[in-house]
Biotite code that builds the C-alpha atoms (Angstrom):
import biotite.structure as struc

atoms = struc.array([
    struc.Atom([0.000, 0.000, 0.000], chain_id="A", res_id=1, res_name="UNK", atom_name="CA", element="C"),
    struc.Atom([1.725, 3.079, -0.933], chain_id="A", res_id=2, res_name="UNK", atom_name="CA", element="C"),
    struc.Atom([1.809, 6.319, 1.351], chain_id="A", res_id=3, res_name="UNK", atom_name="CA", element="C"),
    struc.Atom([0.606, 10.029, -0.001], chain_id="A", res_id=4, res_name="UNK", atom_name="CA", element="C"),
    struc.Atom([2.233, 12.549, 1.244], chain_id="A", res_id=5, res_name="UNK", atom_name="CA", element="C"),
    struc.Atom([-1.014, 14.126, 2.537], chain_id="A", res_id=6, res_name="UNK", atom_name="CA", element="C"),
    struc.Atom([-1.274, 11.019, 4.758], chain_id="A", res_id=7, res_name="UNK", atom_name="CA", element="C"),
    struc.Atom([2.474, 11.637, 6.114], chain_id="A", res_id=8, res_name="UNK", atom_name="CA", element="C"),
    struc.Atom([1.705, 15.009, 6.868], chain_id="A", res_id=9, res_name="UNK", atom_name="CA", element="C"),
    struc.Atom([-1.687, 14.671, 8.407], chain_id="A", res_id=10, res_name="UNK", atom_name="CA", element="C"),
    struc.Atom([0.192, 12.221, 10.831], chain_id="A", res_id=11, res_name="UNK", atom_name="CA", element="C"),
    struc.Atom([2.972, 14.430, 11.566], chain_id="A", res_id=12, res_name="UNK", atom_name="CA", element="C"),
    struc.Atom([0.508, 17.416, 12.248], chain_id="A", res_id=13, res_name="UNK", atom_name="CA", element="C"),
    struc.Atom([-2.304, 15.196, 14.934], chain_id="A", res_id=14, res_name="UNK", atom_name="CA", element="C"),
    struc.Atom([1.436, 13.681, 16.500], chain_id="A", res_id=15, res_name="UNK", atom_name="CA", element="C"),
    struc.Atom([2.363, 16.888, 16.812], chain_id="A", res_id=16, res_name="UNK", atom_name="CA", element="C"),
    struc.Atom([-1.223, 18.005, 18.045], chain_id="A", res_id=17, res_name="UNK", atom_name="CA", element="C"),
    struc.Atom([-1.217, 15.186, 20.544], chain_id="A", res_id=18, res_name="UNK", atom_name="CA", element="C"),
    struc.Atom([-4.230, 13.723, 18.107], chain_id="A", res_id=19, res_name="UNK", atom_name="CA", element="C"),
    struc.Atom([-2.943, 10.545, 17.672], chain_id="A", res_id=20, res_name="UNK", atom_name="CA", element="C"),
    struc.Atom([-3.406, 9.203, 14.274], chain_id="A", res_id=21, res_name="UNK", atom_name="CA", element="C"),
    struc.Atom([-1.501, 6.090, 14.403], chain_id="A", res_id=22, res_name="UNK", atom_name="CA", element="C"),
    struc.Atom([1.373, 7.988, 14.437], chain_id="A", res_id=23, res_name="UNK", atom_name="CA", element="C"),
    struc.Atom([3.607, 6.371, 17.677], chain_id="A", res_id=24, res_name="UNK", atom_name="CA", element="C"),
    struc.Atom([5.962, 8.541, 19.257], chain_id="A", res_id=25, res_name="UNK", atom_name="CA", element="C"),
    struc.Atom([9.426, 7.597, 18.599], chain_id="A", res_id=26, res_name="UNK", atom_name="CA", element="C"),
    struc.Atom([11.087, 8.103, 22.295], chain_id="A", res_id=27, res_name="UNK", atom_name="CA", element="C"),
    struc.Atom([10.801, 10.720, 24.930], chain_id="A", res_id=28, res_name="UNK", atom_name="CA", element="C"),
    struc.Atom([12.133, 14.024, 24.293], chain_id="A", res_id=29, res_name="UNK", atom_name="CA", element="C"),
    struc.Atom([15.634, 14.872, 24.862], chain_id="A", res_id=30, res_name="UNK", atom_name="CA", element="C"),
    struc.Atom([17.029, 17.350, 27.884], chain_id="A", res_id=31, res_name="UNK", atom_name="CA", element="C"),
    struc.Atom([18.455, 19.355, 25.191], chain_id="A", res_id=32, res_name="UNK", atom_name="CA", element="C"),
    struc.Atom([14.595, 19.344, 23.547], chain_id="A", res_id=33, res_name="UNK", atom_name="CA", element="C"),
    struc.Atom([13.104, 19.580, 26.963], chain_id="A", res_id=34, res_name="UNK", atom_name="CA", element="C"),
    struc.Atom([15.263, 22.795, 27.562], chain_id="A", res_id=35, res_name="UNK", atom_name="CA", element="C"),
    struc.Atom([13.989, 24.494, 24.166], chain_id="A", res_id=36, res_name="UNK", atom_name="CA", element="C"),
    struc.Atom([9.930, 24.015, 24.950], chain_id="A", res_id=37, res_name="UNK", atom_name="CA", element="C"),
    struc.Atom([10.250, 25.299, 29.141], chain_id="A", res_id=38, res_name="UNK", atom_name="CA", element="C"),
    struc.Atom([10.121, 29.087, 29.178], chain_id="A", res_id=39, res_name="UNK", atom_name="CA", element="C"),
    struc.Atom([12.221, 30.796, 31.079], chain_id="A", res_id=40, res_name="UNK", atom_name="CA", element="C"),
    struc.Atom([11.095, 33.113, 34.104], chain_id="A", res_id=41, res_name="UNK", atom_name="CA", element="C"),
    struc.Atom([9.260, 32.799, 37.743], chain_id="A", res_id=42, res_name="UNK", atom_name="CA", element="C"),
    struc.Atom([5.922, 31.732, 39.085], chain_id="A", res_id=43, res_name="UNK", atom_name="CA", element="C"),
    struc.Atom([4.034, 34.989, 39.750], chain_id="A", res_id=44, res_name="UNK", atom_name="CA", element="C"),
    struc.Atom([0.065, 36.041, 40.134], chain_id="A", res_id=45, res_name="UNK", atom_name="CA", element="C"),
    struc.Atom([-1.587, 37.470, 37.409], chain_id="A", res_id=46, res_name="UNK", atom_name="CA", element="C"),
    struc.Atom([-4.707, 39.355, 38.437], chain_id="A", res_id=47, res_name="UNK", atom_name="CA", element="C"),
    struc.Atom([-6.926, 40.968, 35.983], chain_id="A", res_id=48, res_name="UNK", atom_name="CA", element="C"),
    struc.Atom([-9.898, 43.809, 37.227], chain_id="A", res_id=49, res_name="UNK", atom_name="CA", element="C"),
    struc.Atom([-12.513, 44.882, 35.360], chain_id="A", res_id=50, res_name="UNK", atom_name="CA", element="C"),
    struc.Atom([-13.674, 48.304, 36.450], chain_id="A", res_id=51, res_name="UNK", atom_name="CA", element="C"),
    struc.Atom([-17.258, 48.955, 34.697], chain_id="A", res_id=52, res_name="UNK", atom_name="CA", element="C"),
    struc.Atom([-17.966, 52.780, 34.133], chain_id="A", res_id=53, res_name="UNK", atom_name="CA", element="C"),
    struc.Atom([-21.928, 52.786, 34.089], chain_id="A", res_id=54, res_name="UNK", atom_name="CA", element="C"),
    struc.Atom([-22.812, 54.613, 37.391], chain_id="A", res_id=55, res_name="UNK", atom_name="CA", element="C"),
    struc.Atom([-26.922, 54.374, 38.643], chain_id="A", res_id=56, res_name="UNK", atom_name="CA", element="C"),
    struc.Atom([-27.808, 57.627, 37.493], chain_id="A", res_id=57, res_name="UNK", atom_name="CA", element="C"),
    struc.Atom([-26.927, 56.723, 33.982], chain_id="A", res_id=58, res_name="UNK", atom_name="CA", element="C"),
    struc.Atom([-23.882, 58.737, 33.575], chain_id="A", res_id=59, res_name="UNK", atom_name="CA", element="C"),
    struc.Atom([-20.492, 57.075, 33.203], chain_id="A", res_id=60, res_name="UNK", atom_name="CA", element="C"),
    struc.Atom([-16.965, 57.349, 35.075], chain_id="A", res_id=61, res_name="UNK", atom_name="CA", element="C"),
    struc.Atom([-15.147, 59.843, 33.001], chain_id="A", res_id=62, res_name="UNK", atom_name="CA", element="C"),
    struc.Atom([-11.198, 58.979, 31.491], chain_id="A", res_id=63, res_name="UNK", atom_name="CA", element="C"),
    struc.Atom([-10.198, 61.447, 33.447], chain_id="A", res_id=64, res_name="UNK", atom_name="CA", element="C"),
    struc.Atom([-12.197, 60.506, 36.804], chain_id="A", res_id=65, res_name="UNK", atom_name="CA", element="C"),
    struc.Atom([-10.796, 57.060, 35.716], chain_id="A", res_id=66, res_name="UNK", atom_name="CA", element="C"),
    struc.Atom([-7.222, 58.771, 35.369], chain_id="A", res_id=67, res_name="UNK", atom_name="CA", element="C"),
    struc.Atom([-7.149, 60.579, 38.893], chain_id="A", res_id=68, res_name="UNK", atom_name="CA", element="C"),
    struc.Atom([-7.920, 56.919, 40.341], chain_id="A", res_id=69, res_name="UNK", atom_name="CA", element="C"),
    struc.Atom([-5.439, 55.614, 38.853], chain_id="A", res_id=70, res_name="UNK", atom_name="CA", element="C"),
    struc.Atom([-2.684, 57.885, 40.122], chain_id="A", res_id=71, res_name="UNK", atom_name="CA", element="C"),
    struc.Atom([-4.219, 58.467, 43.449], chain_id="A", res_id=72, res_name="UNK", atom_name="CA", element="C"),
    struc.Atom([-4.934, 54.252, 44.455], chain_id="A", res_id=73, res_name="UNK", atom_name="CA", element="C"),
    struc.Atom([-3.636, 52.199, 41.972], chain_id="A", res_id=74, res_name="UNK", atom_name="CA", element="C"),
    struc.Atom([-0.409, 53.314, 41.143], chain_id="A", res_id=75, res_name="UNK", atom_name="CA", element="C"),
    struc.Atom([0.663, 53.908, 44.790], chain_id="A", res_id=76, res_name="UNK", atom_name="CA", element="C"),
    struc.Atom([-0.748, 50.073, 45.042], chain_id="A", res_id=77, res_name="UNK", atom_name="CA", element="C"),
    struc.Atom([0.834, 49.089, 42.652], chain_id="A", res_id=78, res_name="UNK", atom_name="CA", element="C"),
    struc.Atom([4.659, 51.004, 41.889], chain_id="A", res_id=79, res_name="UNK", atom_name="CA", element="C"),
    struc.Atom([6.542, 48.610, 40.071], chain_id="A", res_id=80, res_name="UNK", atom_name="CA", element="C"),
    struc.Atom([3.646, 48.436, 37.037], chain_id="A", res_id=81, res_name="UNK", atom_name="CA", element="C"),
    struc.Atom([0.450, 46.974, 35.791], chain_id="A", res_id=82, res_name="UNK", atom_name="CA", element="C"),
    struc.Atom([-1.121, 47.206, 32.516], chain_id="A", res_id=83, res_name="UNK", atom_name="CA", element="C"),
    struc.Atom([-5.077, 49.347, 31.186], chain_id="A", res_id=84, res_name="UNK", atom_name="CA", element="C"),
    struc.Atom([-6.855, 47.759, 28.793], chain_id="A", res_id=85, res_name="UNK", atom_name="CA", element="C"),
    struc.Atom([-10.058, 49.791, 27.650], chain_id="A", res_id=86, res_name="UNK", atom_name="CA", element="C"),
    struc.Atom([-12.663, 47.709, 26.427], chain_id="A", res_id=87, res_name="UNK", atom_name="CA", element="C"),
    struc.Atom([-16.626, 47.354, 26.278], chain_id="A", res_id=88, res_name="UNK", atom_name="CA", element="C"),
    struc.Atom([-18.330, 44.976, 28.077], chain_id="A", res_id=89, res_name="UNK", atom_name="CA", element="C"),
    struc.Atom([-21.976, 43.479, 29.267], chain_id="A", res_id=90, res_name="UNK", atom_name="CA", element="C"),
    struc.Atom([-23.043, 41.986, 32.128], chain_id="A", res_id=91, res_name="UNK", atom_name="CA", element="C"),
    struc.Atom([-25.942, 41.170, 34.201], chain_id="A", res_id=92, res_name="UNK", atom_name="CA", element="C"),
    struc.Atom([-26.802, 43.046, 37.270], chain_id="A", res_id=93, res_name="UNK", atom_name="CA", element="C"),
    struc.Atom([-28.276, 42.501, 40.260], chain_id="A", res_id=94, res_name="UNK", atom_name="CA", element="C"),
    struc.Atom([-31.290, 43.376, 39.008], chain_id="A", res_id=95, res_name="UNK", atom_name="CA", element="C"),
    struc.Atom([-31.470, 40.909, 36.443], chain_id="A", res_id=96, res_name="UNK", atom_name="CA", element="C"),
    struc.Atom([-31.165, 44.035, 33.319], chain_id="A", res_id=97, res_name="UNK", atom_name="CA", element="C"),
    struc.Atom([-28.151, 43.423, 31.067], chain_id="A", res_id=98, res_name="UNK", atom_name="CA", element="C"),
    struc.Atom([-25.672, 46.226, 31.651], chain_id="A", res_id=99, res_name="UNK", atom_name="CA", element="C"),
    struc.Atom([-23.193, 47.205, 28.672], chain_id="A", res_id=100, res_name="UNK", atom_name="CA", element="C"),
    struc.Atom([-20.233, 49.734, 29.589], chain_id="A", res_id=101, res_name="UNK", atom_name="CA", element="C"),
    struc.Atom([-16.893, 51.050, 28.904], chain_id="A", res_id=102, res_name="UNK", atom_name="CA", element="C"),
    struc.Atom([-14.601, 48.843, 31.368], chain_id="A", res_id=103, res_name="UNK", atom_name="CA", element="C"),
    struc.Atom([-10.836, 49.318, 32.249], chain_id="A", res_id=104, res_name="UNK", atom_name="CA", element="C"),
    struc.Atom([-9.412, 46.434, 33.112], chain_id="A", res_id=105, res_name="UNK", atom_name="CA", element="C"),
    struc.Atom([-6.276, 46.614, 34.778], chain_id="A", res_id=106, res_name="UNK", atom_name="CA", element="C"),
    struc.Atom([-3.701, 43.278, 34.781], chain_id="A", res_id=107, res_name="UNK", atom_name="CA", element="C"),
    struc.Atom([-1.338, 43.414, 37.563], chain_id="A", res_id=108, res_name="UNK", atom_name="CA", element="C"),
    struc.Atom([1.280, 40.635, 37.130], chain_id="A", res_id=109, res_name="UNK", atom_name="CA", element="C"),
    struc.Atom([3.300, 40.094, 40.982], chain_id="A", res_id=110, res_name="UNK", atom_name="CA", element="C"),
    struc.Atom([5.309, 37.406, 43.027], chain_id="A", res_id=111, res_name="UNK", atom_name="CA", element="C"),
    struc.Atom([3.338, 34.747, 44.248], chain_id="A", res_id=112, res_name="UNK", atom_name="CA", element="C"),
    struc.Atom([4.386, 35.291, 47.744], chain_id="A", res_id=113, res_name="UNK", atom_name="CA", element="C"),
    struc.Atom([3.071, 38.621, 48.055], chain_id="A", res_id=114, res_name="UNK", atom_name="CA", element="C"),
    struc.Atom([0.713, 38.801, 50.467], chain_id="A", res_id=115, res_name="UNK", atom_name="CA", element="C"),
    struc.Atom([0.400, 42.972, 50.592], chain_id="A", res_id=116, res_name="UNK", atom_name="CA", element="C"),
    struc.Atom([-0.837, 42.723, 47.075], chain_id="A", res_id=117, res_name="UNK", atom_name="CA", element="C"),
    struc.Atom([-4.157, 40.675, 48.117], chain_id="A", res_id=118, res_name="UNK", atom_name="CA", element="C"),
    struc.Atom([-4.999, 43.015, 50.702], chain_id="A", res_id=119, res_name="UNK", atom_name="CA", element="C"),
    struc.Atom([-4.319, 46.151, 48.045], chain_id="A", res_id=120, res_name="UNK", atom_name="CA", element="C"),
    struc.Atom([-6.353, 44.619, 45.170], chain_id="A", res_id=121, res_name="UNK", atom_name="CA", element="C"),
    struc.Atom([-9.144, 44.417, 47.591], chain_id="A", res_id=122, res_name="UNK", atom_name="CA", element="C"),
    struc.Atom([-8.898, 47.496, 48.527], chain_id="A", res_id=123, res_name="UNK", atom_name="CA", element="C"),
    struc.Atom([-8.749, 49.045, 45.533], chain_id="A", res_id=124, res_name="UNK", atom_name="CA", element="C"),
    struc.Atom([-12.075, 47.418, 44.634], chain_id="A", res_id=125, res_name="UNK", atom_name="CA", element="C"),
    struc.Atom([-14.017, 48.783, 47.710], chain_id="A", res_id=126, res_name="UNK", atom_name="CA", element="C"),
    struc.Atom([-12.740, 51.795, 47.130], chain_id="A", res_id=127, res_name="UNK", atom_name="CA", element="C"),
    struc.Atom([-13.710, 51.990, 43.673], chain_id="A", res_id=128, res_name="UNK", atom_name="CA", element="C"),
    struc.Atom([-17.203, 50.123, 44.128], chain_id="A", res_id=129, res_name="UNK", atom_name="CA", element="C"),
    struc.Atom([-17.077, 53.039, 46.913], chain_id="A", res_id=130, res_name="UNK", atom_name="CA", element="C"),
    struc.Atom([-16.364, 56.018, 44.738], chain_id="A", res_id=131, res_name="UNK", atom_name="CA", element="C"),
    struc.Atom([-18.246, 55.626, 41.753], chain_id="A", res_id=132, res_name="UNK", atom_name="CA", element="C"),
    struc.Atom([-21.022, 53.404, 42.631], chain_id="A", res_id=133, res_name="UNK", atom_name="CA", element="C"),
    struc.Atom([-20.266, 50.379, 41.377], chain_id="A", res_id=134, res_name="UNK", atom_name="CA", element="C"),
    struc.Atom([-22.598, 46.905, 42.196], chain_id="A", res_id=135, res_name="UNK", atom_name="CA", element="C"),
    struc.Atom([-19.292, 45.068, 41.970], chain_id="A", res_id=136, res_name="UNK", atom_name="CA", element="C"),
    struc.Atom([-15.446, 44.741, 40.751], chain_id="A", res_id=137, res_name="UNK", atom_name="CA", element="C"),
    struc.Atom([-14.488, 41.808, 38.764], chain_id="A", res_id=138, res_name="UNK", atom_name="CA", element="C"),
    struc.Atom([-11.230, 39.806, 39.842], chain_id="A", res_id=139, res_name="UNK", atom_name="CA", element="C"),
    struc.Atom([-10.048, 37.211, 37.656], chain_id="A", res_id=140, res_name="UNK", atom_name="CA", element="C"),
    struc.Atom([-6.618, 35.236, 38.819], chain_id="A", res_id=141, res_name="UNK", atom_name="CA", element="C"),
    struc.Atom([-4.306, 33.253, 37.534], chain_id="A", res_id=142, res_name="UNK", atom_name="CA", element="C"),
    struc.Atom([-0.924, 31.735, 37.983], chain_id="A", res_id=143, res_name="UNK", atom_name="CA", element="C"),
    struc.Atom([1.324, 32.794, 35.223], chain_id="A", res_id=144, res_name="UNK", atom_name="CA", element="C"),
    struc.Atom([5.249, 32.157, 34.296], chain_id="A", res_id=145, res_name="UNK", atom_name="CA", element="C"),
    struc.Atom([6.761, 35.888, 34.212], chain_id="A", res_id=146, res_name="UNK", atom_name="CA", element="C"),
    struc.Atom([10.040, 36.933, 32.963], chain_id="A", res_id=147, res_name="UNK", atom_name="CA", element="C"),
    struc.Atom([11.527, 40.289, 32.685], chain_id="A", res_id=148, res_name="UNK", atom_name="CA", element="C"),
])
């Protein structure tokens, strides 16, 4: 039975994939392999938080509102750096309406050990539910593999 070359290649690609195909793998990757696919870098947290701008009265936190918290909690919080995305979102309140905003998320990337940045991230979301109104903050986290 003679092999096409489409066959060959749609092996190597699901190997490759991890889809199996028939395709066996050979032997186990080499240090020298191993070395080339691990990134380089530490174990930090990555925390993401999505400030919404919709207020109750139906008017909207303002760039530069946004701004002034920025440099008056977060960046105080926060010295070494973190990242603003601007973006538009939806959600669903409290009161069951669907909510669509400008949100700001901001992704603050810090060691895993550091136990002042929990107790700033929550503050900075009081403070801002505080503020401006807000039903809630959003916190997202994840464990991520930094290097600088």
């Amino acid at each position: 039975m003679a092999v096409s070359r489409r066959m060959v290649a749609v092996a190597a690609a699901s190997a490759v994939l991890g889809l199996g195909g028939g395709v066996a793998a050979s032997a186990a990757p080499s240090t020298a392999d191993t070395a080339q696919v691990q990134s380089p870098g530490e174990i930090w947290k990555r925390t993401e938080l999505f400030f919404g701008t919709g207020k109750p009265d139906g008017t909207e936190v303002t760039d530069k509102e946004f701004a002034e918290f920025s440099d008056r909690e977060i960046t105080p919080a926060f010295p070494d750096g973190f990242t603003r995305l601007d973006g538009s979102g939806q959600w669903r309140g409290g009161s069951g309406a669907i909510v669509r905003e400008h949100t700001h998320v901001i992704v603050l990337l810090y060691p895993f050990g550091n136990r002042d940045a929990e107790r700033e991230i929550e503050e900075l979301r009081a403070d801002y539910k505080k503020q401006f109104q807000q039903e809630s903050v959003l916190r997202s986290d994840s464990v991520e593999k930094v290097s600088f």
